[in-house]
MIDOSE-1310 file (N, C-alpha, C; in nm, 2 decimals, decimal comma, always signed):
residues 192
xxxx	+2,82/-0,95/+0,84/+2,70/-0,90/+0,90/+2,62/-0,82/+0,80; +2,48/-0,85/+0,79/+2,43/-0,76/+0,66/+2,31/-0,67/+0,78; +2,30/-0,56/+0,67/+2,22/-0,42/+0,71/+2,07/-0,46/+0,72; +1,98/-0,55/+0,69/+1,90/-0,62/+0,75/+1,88/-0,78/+0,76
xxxx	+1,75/-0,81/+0,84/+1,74/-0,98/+0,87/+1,67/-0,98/+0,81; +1,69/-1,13/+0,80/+1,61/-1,22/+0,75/+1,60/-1,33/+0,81; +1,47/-1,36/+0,88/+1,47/-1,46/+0,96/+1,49/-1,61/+0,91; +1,57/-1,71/+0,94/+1,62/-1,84/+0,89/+1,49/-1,93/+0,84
xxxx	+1,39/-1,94/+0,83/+1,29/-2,01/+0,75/+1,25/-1,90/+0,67; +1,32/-1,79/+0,61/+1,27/-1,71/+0,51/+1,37/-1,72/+0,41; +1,31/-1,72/+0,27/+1,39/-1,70/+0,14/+1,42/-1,55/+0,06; +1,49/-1,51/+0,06/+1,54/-1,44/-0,06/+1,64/-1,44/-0,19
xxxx	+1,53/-1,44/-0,29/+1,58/-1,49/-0,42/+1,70/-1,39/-0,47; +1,79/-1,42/-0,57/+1,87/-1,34/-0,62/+1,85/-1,30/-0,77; +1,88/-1,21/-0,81/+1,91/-1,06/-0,72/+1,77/-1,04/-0,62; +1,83/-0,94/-0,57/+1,71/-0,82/-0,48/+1,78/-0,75/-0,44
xxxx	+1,72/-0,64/-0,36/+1,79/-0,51/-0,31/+1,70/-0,54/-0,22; +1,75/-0,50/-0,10/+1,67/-0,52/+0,02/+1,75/-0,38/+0,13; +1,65/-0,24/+0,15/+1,72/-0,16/+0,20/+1,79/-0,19/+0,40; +1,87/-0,08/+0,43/+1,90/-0,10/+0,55/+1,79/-0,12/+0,66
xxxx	+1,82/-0,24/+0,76/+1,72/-0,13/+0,85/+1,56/-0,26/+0,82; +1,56/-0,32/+0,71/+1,48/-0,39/+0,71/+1,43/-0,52/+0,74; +1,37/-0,57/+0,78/+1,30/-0,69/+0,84/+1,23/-0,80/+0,80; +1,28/-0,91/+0,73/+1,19/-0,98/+0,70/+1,15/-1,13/+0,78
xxxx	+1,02/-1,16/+0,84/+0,97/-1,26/+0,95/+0,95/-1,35/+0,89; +0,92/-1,46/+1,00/+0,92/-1,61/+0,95/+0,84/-1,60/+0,84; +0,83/-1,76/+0,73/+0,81/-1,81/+0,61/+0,79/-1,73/+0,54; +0,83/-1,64/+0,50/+0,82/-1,53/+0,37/+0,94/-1,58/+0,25
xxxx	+0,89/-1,50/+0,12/+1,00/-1,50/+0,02/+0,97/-1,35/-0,04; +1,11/-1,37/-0,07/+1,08/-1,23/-0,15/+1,20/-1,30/-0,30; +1,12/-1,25/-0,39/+1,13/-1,30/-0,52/+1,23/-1,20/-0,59; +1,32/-1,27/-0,68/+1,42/-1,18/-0,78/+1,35/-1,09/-0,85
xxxx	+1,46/-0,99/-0,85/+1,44/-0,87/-0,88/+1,35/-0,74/-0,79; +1,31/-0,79/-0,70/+1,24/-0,73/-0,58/+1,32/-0,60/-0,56; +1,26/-0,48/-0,52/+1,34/-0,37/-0,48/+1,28/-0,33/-0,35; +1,33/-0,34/-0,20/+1,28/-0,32/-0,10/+1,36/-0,19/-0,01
xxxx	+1,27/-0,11/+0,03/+1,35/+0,04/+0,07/+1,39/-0,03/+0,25; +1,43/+0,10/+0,29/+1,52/+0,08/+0,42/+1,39/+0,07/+0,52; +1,42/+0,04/+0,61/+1,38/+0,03/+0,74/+1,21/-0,01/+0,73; +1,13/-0,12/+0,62/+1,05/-0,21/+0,58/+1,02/-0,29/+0,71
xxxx	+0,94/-0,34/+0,71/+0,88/-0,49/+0,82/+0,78/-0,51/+0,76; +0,84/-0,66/+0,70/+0,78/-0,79/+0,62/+0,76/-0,88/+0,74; +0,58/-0,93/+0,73/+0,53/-1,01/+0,86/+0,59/-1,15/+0,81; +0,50/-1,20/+0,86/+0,51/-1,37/+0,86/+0,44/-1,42/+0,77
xxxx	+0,49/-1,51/+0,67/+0,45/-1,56/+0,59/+0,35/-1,49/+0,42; +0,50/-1,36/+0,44/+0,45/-1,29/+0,32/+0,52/-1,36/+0,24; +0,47/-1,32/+0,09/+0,57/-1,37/-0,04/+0,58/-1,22/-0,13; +0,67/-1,12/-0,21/+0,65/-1,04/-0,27/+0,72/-1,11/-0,39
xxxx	+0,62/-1,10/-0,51/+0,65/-1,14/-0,59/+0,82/-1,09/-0,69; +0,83/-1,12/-0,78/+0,91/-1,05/-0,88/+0,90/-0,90/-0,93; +1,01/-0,80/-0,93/+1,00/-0,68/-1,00/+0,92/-0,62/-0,87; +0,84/-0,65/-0,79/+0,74/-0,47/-0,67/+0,89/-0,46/-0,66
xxxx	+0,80/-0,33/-0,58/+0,90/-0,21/-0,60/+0,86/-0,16/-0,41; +0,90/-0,14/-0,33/+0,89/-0,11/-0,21/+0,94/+0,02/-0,16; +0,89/+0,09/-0,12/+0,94/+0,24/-0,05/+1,01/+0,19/+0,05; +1,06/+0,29/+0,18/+1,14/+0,32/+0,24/+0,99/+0,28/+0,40
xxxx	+1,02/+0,27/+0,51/+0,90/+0,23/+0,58/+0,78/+0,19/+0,57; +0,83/+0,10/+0,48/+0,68/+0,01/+0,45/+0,65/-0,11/+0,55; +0,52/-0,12/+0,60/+0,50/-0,23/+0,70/+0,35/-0,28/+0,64; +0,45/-0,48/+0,60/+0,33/-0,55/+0,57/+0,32/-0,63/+0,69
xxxx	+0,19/-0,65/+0,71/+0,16/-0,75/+0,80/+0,15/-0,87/+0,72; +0,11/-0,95/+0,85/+0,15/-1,11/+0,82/+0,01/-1,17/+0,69; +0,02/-1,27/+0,60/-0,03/-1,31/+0,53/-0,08/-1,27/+0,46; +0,03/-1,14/+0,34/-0,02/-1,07/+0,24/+0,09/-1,10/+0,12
xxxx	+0,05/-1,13/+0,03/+0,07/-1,13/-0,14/+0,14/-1,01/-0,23; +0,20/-0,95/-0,26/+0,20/-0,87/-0,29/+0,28/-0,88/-0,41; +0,21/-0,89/-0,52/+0,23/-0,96/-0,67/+0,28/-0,85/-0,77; +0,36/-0,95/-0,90/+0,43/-0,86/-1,01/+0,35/-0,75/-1,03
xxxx	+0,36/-0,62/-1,06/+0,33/-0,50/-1,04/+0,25/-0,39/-1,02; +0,28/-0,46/-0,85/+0,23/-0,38/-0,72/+0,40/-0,29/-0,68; +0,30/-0,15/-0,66/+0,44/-0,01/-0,63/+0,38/-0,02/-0,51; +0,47/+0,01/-0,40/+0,44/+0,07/-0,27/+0,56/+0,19/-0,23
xxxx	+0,50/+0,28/-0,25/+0,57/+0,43/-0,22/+0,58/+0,41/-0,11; +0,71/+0,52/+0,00/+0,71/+0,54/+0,12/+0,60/+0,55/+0,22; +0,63/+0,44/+0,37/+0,51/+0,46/+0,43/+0,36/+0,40/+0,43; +0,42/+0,32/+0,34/+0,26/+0,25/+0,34/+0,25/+0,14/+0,45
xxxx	+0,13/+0,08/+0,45/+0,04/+0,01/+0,57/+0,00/-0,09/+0,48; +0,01/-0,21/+0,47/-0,06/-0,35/+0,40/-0,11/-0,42/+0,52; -0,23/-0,43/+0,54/-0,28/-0,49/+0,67/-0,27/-0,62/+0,67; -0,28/-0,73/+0,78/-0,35/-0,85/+0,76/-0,42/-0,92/+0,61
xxxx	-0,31/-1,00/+0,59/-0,45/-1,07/+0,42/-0,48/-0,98/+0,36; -0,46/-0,87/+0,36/-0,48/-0,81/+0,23/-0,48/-0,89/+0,12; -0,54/-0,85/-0,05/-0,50/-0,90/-0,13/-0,51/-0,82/-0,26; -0,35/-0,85/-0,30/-0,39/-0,76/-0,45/-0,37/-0,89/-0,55
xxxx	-0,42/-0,83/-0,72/-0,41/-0,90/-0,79/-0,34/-0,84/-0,92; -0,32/-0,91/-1,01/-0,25/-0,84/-1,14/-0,32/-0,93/-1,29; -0,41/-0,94/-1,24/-0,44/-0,96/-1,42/-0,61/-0,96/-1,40; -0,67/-0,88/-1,49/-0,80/-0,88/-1,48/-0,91/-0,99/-1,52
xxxx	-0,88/-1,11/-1,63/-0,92/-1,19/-1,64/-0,85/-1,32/-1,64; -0,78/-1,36/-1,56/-0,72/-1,49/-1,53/-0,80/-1,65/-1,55; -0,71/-1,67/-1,61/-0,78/-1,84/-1,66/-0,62/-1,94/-1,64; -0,65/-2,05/-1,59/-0,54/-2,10/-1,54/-0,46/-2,18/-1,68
xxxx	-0,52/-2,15/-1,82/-0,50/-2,27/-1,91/-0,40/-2,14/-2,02; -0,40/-2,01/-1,96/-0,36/-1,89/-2,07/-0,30/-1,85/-1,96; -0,15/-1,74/-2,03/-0,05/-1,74/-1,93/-0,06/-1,58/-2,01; -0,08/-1,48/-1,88/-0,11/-1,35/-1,97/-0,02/-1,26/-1,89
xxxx	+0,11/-1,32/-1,84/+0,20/-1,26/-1,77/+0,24/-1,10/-1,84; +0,21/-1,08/-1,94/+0,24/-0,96/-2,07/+0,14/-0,88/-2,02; +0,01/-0,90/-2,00/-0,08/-0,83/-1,98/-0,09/-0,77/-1,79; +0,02/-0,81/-1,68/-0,01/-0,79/-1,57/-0,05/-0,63/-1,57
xxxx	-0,14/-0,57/-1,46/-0,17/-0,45/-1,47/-0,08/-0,34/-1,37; -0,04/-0,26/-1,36/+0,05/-0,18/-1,26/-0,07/-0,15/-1,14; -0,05/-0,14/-1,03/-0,12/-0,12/-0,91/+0,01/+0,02/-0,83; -0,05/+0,13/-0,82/+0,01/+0,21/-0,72/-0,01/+0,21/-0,60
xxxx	+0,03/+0,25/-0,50/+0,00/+0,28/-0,31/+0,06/+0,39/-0,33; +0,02/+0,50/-0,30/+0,10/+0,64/-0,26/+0,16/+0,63/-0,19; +0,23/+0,73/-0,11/+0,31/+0,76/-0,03/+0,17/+0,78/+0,12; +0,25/+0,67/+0,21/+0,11/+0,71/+0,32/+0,01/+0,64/+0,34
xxxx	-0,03/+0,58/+0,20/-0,15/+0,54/+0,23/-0,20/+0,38/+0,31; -0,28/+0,37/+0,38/-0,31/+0,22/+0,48/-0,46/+0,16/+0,41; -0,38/+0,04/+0,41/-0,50/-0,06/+0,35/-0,52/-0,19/+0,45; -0,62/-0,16/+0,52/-0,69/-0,25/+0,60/-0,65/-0,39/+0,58
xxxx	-0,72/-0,46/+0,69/-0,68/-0,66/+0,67/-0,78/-0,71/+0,59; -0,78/-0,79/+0,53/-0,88/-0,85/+0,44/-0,91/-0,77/+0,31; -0,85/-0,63/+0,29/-0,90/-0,58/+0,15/-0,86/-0,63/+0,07; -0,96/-0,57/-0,09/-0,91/-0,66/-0,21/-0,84/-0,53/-0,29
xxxx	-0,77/-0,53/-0,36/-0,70/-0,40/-0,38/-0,66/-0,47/-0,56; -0,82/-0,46/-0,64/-0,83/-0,50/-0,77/-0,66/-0,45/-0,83; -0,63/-0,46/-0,97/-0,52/-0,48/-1,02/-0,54/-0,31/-1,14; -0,46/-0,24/-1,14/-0,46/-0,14/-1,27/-0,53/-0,01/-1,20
xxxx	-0,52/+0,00/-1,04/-0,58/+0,13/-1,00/-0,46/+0,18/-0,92; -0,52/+0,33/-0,89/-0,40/+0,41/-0,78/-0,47/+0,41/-0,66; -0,35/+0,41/-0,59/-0,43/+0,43/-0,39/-0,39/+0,58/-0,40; -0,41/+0,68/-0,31/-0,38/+0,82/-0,33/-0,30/+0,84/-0,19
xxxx	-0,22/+0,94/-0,21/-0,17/+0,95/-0,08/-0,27/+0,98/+0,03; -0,16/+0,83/+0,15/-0,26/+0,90/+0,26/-0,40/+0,84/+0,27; -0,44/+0,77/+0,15/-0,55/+0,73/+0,16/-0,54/+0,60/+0,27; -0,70/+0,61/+0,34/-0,74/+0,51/+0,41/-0,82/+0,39/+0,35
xxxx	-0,81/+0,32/+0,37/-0,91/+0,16/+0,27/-0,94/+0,04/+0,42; -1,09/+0,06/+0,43/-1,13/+0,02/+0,57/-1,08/-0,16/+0,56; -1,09/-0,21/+0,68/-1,11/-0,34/+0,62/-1,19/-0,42/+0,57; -1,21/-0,51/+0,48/-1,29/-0,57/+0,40/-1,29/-0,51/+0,25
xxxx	-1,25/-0,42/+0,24/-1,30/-0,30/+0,13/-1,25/-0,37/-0,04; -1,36/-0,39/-0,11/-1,28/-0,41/-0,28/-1,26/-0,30/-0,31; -1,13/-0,26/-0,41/-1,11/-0,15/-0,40/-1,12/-0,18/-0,58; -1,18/-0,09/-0,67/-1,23/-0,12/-0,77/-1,23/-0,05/-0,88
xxxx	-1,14/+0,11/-0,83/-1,16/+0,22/-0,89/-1,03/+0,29/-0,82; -0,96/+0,39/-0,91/-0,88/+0,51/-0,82/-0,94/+0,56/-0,67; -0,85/+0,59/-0,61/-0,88/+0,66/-0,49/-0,82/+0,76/-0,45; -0,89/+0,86/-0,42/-0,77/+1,03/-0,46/-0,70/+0,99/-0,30
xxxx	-0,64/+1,15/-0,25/-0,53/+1,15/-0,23/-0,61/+1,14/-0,08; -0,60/+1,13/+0,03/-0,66/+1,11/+0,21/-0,79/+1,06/+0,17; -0,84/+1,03/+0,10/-0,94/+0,95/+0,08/-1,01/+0,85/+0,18; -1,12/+0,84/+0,26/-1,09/+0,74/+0,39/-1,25/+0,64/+0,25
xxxx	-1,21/+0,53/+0,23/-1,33/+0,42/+0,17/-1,33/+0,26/+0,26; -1,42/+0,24/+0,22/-1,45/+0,13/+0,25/-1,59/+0,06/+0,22; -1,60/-0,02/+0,26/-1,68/-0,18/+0,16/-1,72/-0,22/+0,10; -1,77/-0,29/-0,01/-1,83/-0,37/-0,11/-1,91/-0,37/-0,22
xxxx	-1,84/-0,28/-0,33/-1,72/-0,24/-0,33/-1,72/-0,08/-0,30; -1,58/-0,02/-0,23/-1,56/+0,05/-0,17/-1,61/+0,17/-0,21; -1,65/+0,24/-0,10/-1,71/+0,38/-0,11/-1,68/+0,51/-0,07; -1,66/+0,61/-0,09/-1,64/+0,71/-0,04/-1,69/+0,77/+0,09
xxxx	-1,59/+0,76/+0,19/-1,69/+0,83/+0,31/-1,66/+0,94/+0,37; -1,54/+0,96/+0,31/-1,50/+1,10/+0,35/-1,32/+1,14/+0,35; -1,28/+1,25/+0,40/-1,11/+1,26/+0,41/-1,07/+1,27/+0,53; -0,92/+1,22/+0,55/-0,87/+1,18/+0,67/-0,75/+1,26/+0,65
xxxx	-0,66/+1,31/+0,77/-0,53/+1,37/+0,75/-0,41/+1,27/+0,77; -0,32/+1,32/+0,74/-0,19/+1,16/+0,74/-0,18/+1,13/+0,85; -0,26/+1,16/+0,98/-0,27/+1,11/+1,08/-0,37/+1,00/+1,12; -0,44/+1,00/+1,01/-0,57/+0,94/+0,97/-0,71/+0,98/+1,07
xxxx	-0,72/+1,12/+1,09/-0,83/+1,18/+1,20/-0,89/+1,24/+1,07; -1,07/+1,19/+1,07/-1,16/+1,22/+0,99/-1,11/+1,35/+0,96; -1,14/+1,47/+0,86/-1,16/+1,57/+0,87/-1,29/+1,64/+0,81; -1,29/+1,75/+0,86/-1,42/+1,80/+0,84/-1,40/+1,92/+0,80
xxxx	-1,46/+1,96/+0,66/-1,44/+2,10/+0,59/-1,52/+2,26/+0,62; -1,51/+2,36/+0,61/-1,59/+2,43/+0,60/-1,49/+2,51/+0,48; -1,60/+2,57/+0,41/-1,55/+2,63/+0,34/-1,41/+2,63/+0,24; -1,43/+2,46/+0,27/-1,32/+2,43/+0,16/-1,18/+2,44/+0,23
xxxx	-1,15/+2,41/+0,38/-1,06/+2,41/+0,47/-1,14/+2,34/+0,56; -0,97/+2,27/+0,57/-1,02/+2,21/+0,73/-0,85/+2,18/+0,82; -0,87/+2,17/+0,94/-0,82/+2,16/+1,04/-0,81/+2,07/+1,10; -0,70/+1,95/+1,14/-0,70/+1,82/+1,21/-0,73/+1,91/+1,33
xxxx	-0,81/+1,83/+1,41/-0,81/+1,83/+1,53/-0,73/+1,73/+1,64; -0,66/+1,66/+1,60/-0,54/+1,59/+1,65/-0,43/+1,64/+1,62; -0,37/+1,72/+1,50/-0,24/+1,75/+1,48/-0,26/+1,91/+1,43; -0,36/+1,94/+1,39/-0,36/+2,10/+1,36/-0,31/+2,06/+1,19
xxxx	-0,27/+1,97/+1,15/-0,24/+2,03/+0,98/-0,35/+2,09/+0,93; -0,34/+2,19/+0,80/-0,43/+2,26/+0,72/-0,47/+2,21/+0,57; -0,57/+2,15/+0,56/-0,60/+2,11/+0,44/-0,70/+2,19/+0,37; -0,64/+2,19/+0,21/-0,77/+2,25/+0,10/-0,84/+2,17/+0,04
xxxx	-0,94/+2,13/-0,02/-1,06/+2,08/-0,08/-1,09/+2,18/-0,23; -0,99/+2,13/-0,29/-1,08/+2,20/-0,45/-1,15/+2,07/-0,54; -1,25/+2,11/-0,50/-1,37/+2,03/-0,62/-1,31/+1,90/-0,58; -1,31/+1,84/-0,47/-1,30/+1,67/-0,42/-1,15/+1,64/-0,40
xxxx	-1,05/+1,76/-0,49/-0,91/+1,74/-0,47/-0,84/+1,80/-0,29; -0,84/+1,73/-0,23/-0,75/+1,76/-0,10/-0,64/+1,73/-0,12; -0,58/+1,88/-0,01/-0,42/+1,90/-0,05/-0,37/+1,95/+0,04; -0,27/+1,91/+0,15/-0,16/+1,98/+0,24/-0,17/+2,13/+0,25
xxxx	-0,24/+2,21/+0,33/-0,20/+2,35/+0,33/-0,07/+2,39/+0,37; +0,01/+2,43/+0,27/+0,20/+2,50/+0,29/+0,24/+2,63/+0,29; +0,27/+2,66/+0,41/+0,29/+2,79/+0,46/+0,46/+2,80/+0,46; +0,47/+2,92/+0,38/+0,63/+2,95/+0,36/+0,73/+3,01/+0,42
C-alpha cells in the first residue's frame, strides 16, 4: 500500500519522490526526477515536467504544465491552465535545454486559471496573480496583479483580503493579522 495515489490512467516516471498524503488525478504524468511534498493535489490531466521541485500543500488544478525549472514552495495555488514557460526565445529547430530559466512561487502564493507566468521571474509570498494575468516581471511578497501584462493593484493578506494602509500599517479585516509597508516592501507584523 503506498502513502499516496495515483489514479490508474496516470503515470509516474522513475525516479520521483512523491510526498505522503498526496494525490495525483486522471491523465497526468509526473516526470523523473520530480520532487513532490506531502499532502499535494495534482488535477486532471496535469504533466510536471523533469527536476520541479514541489512544496508540501500544493494544489494544481486541472490542465496545467508545470515545466523543467519551475519551484513551487509550500502552499501554493496553480489555477486552471495556467501556464509557465522555461526558455525565453524558443525555436523548434535549436534545443536550448542549457539555457531553461528558473521560475520561483513563494510560499503561499495563488496564480489564477489562464495566467501566463513568463520563465526567469519570482512570485512573492502570498502573492495574488488574477486570472488571465502575463506575469512579466518579479512580484514582491502579497502582491495582488493582474492583466496584460500584469499590473500592480495593490496588497492582499495570506488570506487574500485586499489590504489597506495607513501610515504604513494595516489590519486584515477578515483575520486581524498586522502588516508593515516599508517603501512597497510588505511584511507580517510579529509580536513576541
Amino acid at each position: 500500500m503506498s502513502d499516496f495515489f495515483v489514479h490508474q490512467s496516470s503515470y509516474v516516471d522513475d525516479p520521483c519522490i512523491i510526498g505522503i498524503g498526496t494525490c495525483i488525478w486522471h491523465f497526468s504524468h509526473i516526470m523523473k526526477n520530480s520532487k513532490i511534498g506531502q499532502n499535494c493535489n495534482i488535477g486532471q490531466n496535469v504533466v510536471i515536467s523533469p527536476d520541479v521541485i514541489l512544496g508540501d500543500n500544493v494544489k494544481i488544478q486541472n490542465n496545467v504544465s508545470v515545466y523543467t525549472g519551475v519551484i513551487c514552495e509550500d502552499n501554493v495555488f496553480l489555477g486552471p491552465s495556467c501556464v509557465f514557460t522555461n526558455i525565453v526565445n524558443p525555436r523548434s529547430h535549436i534545443e536550448r535545454k542549457s539555457e531553461y530559466k528558473q521560475t520561483l512561487i513563494k510560499e503561499g502564493a495563488s496564480i489564477g486559471a489562464n495566467a501566463t507566468i513568463v520563465c526567469g521571474n519570482t512570485i512573492g509570498k502570498y502573492a495574488l496573480i488574477g486570472a488571465g494575468s502575463v506575469i512579466t516581471k518579479d512580484i514582491p511578497d502579497f502582491a495582488m496583479v493582474y492583466g496584460v501584462p500584469a499590473r500592480f493593484v495593490g496588497f492582499v493578506c495570506k488570506c487574500a483580503e485586499k489590504l489597506v494602509f495607513d501610515n504604513n500599517k494595516a489590519i486584515c479585516k477578515e483575520c486581524a493579522v498586522e502588516y508593515l509597508n516599508e517603501s512597497g516592501k510588505v511584511s507580517e507584523l510579529l509580536y513576541d
